[in-house]
N, CA, C and O atoms as CSV, one atom per row, in Angstrom:
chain,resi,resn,atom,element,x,y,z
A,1,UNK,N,N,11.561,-31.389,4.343
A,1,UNK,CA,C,11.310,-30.176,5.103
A,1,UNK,C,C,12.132,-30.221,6.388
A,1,UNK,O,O,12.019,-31.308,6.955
A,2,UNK,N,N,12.907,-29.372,6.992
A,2,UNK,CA,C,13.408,-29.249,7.735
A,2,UNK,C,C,12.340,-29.332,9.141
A,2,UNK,O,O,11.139,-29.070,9.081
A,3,UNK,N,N,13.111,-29.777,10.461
A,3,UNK,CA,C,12.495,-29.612,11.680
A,3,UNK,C,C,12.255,-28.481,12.577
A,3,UNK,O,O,13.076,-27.581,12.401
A,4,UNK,N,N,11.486,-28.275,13.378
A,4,UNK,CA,C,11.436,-27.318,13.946
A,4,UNK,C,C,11.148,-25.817,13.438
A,4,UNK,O,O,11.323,-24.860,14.192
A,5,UNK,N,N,10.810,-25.707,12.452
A,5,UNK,CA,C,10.368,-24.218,11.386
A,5,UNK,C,C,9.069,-23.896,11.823
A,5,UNK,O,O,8.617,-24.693,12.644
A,6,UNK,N,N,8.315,-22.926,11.500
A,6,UNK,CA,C,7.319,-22.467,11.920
A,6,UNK,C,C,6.459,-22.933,10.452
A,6,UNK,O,O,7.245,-23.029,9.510
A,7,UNK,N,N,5.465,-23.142,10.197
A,7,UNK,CA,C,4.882,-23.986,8.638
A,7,UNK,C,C,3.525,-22.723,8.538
A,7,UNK,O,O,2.809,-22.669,7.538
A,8,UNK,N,N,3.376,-21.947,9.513
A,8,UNK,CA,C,2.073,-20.879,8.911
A,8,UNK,C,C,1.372,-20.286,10.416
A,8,UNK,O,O,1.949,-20.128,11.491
A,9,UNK,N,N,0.013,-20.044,10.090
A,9,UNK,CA,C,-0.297,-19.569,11.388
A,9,UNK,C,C,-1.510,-20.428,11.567
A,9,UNK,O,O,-2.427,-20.404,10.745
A,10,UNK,N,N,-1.526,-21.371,12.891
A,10,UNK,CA,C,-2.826,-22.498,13.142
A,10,UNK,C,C,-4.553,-21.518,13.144
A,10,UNK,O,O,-5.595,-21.774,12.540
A,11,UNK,N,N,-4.256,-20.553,13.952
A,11,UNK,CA,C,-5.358,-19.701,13.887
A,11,UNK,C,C,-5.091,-18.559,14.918
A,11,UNK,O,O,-4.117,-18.447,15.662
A,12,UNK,N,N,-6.634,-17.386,14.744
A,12,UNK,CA,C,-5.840,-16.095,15.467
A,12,UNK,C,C,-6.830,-15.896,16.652
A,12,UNK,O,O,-7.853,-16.576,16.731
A,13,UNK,N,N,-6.557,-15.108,17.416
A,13,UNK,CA,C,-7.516,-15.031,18.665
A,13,UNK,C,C,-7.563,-13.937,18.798
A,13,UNK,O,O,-6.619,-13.148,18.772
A,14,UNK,N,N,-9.177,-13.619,19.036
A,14,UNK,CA,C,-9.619,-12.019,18.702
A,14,UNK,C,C,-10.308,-12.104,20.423
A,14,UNK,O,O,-10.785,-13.067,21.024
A,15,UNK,N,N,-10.102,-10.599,20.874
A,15,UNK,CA,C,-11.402,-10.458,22.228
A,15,UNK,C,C,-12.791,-10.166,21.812
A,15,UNK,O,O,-13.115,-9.168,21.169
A,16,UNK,N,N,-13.441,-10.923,22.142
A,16,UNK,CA,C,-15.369,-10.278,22.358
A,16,UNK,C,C,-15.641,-10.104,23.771
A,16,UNK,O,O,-15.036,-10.465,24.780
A,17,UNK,N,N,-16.895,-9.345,23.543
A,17,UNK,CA,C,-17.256,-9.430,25.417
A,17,UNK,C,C,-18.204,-10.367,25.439
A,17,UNK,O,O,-18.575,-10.720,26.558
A,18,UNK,N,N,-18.763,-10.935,24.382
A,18,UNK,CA,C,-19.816,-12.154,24.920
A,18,UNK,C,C,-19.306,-13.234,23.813
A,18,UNK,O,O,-19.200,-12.791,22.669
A,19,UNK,N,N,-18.998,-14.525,24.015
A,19,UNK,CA,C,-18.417,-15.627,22.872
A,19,UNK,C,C,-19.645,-15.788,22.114
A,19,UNK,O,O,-19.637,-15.526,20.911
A,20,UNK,N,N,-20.855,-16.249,22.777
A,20,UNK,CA,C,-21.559,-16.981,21.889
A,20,UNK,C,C,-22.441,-15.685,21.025
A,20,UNK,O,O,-22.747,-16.047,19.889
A,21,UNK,N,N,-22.738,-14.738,21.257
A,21,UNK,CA,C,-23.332,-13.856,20.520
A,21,UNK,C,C,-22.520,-13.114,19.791
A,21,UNK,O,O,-23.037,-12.167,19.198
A,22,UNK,N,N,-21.021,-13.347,19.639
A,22,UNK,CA,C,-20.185,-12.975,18.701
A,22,UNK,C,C,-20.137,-13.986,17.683
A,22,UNK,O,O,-20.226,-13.692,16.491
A,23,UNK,N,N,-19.979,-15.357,18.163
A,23,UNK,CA,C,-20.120,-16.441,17.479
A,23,UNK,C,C,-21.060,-16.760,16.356
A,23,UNK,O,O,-20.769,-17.235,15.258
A,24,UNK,N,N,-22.487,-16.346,16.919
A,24,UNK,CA,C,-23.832,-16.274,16.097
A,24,UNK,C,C,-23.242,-15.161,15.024
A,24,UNK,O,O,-23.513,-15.428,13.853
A,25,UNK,N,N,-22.541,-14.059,15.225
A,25,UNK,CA,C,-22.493,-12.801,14.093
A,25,UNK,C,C,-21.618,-13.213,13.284
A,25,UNK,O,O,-21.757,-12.822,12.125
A,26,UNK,N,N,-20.580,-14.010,13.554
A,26,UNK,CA,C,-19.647,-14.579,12.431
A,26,UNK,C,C,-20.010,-15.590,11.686
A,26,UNK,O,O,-19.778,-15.681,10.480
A,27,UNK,N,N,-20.749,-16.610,12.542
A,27,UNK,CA,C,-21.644,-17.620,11.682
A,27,UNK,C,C,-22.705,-17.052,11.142
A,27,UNK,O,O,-22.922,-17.872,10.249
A,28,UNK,N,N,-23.653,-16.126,11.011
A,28,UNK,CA,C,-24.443,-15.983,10.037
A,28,UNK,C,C,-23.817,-15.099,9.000
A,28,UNK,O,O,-24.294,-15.334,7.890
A,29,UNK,N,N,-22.815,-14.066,8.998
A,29,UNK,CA,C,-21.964,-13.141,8.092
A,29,UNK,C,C,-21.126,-14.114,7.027
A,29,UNK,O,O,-21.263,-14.123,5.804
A,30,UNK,N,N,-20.146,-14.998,7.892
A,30,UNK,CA,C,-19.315,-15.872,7.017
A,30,UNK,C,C,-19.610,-17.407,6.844
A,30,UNK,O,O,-19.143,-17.994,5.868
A,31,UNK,N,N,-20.179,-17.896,7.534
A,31,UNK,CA,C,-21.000,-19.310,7.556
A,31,UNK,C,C,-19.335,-20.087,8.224
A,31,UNK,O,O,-18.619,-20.941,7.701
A,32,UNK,N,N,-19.224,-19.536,9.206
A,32,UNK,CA,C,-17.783,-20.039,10.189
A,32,UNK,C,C,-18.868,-21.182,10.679
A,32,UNK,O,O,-20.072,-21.075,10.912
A,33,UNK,N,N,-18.065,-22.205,10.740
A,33,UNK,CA,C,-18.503,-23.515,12.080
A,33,UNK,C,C,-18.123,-22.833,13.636
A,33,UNK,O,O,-17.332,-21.965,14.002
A,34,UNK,N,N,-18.921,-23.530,14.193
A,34,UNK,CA,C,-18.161,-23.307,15.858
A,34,UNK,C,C,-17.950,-24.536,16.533
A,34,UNK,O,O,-18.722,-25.494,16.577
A,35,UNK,N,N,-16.640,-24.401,17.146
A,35,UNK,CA,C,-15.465,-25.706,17.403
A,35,UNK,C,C,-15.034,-25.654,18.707
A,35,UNK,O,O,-14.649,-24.545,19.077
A,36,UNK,N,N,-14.984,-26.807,19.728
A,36,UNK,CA,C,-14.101,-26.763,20.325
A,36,UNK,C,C,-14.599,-25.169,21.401
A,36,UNK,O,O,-13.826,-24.250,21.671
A,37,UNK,N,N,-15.625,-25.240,21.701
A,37,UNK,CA,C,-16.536,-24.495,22.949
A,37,UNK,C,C,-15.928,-25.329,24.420
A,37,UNK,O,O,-15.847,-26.502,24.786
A,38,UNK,N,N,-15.610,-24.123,24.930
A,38,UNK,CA,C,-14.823,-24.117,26.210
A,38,UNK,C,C,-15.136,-22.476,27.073
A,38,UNK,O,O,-15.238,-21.347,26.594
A,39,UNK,N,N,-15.204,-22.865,28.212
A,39,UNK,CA,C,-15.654,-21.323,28.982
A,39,UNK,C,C,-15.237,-20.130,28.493
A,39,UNK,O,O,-14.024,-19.950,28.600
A,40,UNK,N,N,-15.921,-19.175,27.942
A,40,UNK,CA,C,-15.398,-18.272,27.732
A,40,UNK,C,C,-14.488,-17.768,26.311
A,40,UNK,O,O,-13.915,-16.746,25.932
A,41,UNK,N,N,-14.821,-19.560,25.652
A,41,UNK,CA,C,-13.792,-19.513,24.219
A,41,UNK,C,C,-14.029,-20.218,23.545
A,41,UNK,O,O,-14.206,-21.319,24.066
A,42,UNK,N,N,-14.192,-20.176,22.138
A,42,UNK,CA,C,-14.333,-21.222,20.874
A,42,UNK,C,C,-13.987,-21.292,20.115
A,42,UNK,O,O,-13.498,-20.163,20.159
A,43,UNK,N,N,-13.497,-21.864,18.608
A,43,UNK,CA,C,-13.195,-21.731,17.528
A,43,UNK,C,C,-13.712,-21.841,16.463
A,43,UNK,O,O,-14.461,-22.803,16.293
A,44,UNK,N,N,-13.535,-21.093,15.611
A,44,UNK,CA,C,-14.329,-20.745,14.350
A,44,UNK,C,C,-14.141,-21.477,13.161
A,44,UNK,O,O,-13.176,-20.894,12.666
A,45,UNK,N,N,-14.445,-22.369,12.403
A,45,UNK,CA,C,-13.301,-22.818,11.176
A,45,UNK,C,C,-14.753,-22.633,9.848
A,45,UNK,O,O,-15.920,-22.280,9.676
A,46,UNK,N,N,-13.729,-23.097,9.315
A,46,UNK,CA,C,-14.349,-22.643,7.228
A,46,UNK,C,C,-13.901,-24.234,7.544
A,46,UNK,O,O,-12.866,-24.489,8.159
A,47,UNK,N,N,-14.775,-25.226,7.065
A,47,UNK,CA,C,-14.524,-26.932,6.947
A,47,UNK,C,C,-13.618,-27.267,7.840
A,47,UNK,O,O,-13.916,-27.210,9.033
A,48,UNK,N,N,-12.439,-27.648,7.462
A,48,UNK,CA,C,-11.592,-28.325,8.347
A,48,UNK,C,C,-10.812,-27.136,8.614
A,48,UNK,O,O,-10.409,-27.288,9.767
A,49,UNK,N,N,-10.498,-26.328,8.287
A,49,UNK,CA,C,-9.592,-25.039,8.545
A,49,UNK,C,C,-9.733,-24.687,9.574
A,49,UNK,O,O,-10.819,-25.142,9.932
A,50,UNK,N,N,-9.027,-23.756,10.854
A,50,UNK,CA,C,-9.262,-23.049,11.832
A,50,UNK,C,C,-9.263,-21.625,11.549
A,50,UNK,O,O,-8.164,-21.207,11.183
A,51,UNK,N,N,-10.105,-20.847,11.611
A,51,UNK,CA,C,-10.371,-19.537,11.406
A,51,UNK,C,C,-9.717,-18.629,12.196
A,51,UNK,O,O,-8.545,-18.260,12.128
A,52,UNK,N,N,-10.859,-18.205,13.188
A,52,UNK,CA,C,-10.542,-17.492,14.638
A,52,UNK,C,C,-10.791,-18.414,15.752
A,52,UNK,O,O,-11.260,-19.548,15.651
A,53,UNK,N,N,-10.429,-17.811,16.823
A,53,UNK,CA,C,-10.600,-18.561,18.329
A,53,UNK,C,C,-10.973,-16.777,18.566
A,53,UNK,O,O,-10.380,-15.721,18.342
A,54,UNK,N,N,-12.290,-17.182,19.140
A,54,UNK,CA,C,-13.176,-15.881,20.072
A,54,UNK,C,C,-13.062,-16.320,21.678
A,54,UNK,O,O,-13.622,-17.240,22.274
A,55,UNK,N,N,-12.189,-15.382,22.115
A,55,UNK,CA,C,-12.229,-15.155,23.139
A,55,UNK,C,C,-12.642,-14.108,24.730
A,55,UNK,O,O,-12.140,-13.003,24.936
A,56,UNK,N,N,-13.316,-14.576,25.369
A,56,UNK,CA,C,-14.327,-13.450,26.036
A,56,UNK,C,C,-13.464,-12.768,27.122
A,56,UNK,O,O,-13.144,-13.414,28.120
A,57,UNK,N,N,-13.006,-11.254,26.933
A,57,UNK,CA,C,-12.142,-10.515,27.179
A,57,UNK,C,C,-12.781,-9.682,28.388
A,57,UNK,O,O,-13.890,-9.149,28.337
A,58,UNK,N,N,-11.764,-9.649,29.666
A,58,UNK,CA,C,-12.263,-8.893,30.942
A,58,UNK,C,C,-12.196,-7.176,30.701
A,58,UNK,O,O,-12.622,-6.295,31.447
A,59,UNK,N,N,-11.628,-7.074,29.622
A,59,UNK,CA,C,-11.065,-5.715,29.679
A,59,UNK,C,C,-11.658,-5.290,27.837
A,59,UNK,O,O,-11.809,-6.014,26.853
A,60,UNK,N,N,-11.819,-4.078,28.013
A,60,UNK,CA,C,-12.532,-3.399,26.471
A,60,UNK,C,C,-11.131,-3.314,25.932
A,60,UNK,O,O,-10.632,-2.192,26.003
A,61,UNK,N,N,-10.390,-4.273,25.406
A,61,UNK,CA,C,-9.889,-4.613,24.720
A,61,UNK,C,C,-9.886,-5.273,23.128
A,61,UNK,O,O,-9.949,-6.496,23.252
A,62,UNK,N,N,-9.853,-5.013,22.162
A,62,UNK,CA,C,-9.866,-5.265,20.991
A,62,UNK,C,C,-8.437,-5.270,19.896
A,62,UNK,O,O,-7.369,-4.659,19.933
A,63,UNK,N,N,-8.957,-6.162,19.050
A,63,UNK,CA,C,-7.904,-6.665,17.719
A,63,UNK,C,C,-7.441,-5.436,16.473
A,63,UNK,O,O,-7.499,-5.565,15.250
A,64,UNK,N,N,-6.970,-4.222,17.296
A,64,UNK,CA,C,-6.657,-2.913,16.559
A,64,UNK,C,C,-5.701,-2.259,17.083
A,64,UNK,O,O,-5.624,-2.088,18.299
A,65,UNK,N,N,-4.805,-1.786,16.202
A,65,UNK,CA,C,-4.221,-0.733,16.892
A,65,UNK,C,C,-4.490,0.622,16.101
A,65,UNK,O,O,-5.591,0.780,15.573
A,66,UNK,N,N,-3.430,1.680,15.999
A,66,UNK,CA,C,-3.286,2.718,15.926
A,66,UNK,C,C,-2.092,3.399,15.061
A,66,UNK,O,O,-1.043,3.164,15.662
A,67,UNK,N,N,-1.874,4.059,14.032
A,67,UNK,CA,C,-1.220,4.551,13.777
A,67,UNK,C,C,-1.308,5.791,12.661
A,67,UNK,O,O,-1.725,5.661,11.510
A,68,UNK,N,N,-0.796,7.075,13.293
A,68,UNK,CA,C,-1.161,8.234,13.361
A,68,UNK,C,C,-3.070,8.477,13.396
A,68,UNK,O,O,-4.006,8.764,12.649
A,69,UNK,N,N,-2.814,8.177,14.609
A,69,UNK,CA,C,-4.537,7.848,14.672
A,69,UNK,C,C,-5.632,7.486,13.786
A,69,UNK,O,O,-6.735,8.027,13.710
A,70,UNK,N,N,-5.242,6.635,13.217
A,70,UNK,CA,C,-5.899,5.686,12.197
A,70,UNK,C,C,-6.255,4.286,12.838
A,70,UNK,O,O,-5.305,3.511,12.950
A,71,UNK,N,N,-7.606,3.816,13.313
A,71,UNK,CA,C,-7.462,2.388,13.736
A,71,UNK,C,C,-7.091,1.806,12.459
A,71,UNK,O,O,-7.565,2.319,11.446
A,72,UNK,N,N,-6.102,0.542,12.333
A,72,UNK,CA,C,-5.846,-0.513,11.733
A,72,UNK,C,C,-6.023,-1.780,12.239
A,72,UNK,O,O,-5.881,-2.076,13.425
A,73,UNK,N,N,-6.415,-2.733,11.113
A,73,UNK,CA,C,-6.940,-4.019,11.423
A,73,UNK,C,C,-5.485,-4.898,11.685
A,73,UNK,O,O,-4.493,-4.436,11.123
A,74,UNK,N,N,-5.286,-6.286,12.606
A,74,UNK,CA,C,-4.385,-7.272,12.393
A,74,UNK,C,C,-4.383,-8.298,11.575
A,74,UNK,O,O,-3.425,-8.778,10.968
A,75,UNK,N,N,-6.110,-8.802,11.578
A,75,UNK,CA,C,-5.985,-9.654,10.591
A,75,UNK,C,C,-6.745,-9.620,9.176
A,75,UNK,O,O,-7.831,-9.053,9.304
A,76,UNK,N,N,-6.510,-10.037,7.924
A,76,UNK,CA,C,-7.188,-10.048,6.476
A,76,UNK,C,C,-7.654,-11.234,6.125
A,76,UNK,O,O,-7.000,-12.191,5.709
A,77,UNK,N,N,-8.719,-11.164,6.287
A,77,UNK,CA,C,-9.609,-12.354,5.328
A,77,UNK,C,C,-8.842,-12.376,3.850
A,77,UNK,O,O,-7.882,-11.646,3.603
A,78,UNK,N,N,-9.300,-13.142,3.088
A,78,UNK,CA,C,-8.921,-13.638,1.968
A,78,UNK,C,C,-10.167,-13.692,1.041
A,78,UNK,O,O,-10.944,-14.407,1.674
A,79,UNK,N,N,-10.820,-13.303,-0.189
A,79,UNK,CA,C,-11.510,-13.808,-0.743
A,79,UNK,C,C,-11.640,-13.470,-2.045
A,79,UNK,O,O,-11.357,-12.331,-2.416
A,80,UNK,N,N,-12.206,-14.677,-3.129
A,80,UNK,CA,C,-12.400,-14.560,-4.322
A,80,UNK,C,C,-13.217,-14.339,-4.888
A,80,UNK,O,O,-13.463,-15.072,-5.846
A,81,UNK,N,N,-14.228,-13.000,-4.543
A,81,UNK,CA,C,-15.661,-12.311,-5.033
A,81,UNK,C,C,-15.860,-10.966,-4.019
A,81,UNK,O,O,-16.776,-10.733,-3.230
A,82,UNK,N,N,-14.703,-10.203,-4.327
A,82,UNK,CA,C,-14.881,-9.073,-3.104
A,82,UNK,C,C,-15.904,-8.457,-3.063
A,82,UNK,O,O,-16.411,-8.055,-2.016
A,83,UNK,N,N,-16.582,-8.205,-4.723
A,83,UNK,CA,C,-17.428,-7.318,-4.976
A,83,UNK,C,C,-18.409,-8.191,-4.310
A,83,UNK,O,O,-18.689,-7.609,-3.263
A,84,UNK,N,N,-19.098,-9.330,-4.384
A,84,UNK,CA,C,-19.792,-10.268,-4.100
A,84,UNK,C,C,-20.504,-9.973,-2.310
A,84,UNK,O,O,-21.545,-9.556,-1.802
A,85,UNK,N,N,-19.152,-10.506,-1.877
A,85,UNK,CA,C,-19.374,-10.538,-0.367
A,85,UNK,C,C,-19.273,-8.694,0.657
A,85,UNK,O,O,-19.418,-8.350,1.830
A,86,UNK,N,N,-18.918,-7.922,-0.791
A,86,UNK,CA,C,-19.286,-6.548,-0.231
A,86,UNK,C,C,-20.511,-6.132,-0.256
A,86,UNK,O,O,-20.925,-5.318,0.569
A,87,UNK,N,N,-21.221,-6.615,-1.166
A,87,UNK,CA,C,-22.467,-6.232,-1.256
A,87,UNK,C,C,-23.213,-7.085,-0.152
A,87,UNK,O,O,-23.693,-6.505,0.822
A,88,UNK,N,N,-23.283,-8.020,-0.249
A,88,UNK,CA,C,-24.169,-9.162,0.933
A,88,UNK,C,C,-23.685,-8.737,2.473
A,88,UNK,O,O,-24.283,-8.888,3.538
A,89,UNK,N,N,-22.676,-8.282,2.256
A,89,UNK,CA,C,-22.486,-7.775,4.158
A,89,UNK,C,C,-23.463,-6.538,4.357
A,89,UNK,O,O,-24.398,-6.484,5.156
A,90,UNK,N,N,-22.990,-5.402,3.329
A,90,UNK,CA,C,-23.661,-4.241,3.726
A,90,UNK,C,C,-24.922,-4.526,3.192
A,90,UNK,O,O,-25.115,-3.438,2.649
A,91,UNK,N,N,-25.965,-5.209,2.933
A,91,UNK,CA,C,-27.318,-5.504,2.955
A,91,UNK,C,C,-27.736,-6.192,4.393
A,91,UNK,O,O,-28.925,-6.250,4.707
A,92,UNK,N,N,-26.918,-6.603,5.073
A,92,UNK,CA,C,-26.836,-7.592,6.100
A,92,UNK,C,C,-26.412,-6.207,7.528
A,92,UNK,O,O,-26.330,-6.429,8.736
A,93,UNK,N,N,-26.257,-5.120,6.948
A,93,UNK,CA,C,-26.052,-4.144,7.844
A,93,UNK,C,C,-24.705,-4.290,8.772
A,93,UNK,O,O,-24.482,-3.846,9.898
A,94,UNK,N,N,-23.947,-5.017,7.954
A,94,UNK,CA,C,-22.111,-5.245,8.197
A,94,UNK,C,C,-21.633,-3.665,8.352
A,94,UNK,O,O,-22.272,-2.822,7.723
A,95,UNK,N,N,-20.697,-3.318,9.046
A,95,UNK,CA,C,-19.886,-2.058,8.884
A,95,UNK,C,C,-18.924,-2.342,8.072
A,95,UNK,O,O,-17.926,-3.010,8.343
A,96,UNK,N,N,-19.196,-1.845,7.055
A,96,UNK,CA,C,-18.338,-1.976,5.771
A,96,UNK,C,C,-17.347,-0.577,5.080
A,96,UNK,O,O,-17.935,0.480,4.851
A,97,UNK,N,N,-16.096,-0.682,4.841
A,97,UNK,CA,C,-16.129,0.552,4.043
A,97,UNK,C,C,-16.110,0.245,2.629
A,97,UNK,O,O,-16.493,-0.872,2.282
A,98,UNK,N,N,-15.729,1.058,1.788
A,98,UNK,CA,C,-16.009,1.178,0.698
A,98,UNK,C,C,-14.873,0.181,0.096
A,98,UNK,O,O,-13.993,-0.082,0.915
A,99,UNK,N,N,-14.710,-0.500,-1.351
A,99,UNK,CA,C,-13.709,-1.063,-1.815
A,99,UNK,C,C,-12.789,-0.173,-2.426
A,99,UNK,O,O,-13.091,0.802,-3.113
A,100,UNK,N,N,-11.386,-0.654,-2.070
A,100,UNK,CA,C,-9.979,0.174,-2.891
A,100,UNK,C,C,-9.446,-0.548,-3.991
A,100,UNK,O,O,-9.052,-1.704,-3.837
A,101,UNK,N,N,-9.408,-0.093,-4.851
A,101,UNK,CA,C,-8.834,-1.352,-6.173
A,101,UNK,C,C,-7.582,-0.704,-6.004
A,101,UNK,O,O,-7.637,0.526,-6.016
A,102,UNK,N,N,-6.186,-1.357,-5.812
A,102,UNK,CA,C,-4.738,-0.916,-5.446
A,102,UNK,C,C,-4.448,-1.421,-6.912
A,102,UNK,O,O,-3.266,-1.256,-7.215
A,103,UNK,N,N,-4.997,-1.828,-7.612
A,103,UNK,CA,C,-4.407,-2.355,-9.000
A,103,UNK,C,C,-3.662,-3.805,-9.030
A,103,UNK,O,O,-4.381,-4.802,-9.085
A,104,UNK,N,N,-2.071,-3.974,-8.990
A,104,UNK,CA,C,-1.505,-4.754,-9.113
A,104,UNK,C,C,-1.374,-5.245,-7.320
A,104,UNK,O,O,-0.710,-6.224,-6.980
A,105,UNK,N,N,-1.883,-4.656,-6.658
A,105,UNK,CA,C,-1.443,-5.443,-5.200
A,105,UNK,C,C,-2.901,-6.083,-5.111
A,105,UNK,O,O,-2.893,-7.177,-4.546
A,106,UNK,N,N,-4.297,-5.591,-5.595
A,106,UNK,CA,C,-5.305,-6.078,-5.588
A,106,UNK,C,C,-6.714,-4.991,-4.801
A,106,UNK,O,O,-6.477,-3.799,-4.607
A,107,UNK,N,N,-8.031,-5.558,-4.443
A,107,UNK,CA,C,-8.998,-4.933,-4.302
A,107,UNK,C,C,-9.142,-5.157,-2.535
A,107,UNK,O,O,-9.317,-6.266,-2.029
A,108,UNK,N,N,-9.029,-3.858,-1.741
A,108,UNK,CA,C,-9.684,-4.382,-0.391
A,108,UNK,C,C,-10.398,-3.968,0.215
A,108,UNK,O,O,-10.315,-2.772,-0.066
A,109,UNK,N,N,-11.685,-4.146,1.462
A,109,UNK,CA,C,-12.239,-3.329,2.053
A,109,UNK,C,C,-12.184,-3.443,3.808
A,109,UNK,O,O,-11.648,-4.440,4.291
A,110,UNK,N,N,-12.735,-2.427,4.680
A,110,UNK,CA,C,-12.008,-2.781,6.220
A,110,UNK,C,C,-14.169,-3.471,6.554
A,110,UNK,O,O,-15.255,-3.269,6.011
A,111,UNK,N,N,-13.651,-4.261,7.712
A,111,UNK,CA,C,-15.476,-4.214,8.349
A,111,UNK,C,C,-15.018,-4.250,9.506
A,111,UNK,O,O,-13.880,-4.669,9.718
A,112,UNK,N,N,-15.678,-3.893,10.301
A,112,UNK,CA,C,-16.011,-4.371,11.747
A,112,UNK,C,C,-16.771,-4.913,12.499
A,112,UNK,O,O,-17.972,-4.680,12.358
A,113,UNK,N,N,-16.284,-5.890,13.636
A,113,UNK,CA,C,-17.880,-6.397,13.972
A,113,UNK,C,C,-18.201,-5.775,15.144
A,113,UNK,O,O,-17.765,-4.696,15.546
A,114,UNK,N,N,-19.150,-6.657,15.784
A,114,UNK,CA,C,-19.661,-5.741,17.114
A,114,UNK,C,C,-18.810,-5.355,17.580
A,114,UNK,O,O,-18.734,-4.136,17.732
A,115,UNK,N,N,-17.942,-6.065,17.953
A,115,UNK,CA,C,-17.048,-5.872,19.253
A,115,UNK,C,C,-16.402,-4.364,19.199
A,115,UNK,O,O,-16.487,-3.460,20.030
A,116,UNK,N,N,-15.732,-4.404,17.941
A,116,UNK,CA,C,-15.148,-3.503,17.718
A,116,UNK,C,C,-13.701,-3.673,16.826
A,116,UNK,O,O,-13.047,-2.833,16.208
A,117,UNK,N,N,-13.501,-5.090,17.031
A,117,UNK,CA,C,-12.780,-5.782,15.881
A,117,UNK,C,C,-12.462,-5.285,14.653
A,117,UNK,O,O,-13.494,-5.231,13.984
A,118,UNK,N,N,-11.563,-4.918,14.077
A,118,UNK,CA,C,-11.343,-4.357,12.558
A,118,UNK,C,C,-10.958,-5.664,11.699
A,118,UNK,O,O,-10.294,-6.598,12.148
A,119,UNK,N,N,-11.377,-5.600,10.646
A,119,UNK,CA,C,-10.481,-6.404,9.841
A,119,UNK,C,C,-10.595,-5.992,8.026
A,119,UNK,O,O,-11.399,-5.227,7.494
A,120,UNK,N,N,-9.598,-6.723,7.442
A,120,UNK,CA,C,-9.139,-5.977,6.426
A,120,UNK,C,C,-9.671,-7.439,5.520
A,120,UNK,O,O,-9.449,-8.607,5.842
A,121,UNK,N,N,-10.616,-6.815,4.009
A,121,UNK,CA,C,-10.665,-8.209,3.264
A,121,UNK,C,C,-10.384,-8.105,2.098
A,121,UNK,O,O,-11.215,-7.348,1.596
A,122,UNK,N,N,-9.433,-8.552,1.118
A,122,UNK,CA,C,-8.681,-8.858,0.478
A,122,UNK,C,C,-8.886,-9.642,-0.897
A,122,UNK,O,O,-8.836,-10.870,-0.840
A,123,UNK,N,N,-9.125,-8.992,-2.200
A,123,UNK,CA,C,-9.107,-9.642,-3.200
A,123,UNK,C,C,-8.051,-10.284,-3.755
A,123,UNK,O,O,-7.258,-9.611,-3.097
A,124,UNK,N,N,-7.238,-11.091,-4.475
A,124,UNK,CA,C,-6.040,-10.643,-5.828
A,124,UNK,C,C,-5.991,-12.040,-6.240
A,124,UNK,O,O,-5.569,-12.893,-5.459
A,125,UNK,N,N,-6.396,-12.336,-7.425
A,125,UNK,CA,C,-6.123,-13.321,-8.005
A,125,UNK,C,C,-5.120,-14.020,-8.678
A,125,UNK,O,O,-5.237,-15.120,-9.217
A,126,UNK,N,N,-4.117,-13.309,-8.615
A,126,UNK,CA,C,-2.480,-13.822,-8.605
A,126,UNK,C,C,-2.376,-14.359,-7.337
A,126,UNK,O,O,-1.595,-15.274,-7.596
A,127,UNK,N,N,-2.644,-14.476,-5.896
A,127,UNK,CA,C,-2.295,-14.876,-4.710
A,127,UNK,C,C,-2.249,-16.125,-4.267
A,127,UNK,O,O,-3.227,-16.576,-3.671
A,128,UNK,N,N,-1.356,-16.736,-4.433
A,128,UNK,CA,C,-0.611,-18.146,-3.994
A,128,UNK,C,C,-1.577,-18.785,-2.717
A,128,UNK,O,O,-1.580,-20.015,-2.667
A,129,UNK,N,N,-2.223,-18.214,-1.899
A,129,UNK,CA,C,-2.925,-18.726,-1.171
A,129,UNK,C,C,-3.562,-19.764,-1.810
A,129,UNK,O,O,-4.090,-19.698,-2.920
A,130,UNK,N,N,-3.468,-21.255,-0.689
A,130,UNK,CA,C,-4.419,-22.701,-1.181
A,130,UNK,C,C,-5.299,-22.794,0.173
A,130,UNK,O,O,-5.002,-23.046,1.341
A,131,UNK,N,N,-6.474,-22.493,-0.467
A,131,UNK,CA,C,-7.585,-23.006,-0.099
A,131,UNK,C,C,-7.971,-24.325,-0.193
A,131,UNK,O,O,-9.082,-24.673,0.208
C-alpha cells in the first residue's frame, strides 16, 4: 500500500445541543457504545468501530443541508434488515420516512433525531462494505 493516501473515513461529527441526552437517544435506537467523553463531546462506536463523535454545538446548527429546498442528509448508515430496523424505530417513535426500493442501487429510508440531524439508511446486498 502506498504512503500517505487517505484509507476511509475514522468517524463523523454531528452538532447536538446537549451530548449526553443525545447520546442516551442513539444508544437506546442503535445500541452505539459511548467513548472517549470529553466536555462537551463523545464518541459513539458499534464494537471496536467509531461511529459518530457528538458534539455540543453553540449555534442551532445541524448535519443538513439544502437543495432546491429539500433538507438532505450527509451521512448513511448502512444496514442488512432495512425492513427490520424500520419497523423497530417507528414503534420506538423514531422520525422515520417511508422505505424507497431504487431496485438495483438498493432500499433506503431518511430519520431524524432530536436535534434535527438527518440521516439516510441504506439497504443493498451486493455492497462491498466489511463489517
Amino acid at each position: 500500500m502506498a504512503e500517505g493516501r487517505i484509507l476511509g473515513i475514522a468517524y463523523n461529527v454531528i452538532p447536538v445541543k446537549h451530548v449526553e441526552q443525545a447520546a442516551a437517544w442513539y444508544t437506546k435506537h442503535f445500541g452505539f457504545q459511548v467513548r472517549n467523553k470529553r466536555e462537551g463531546y463523545l464518541s459513539l462506536f458499534r464494537e471496536n468501530r467509531p461511529i459518530l463523535d457528538l458534539i455540543q454545538s453553540d449555534h442551532d446548527s445541524r448535519a443538513t443541508f439544502e437543495v432546491n429546498n429539500r433538507k438532505r442528509w450527509v451521512i448513511t448508515f448502512f444496514t442488512n434488515d432495512i425492513e427490520s430496523l424500520h419497523a423497530s424505530l417507528k414503534s420506538e417513535q423514531v422520525q422515520v420516512g417511508n422505505i424507497a426500493d431504487e431496485g438495483k442501487y438498493g432500499k433506503f429510508f431518511v430519520l431524524e433525531d432530536p436535534d434535527g440531524n438527518l440521516f439516510d439508511v441504506w439497504e443493498h446486498h451486493d455492497c462491498e462494505l466489511i463489517f
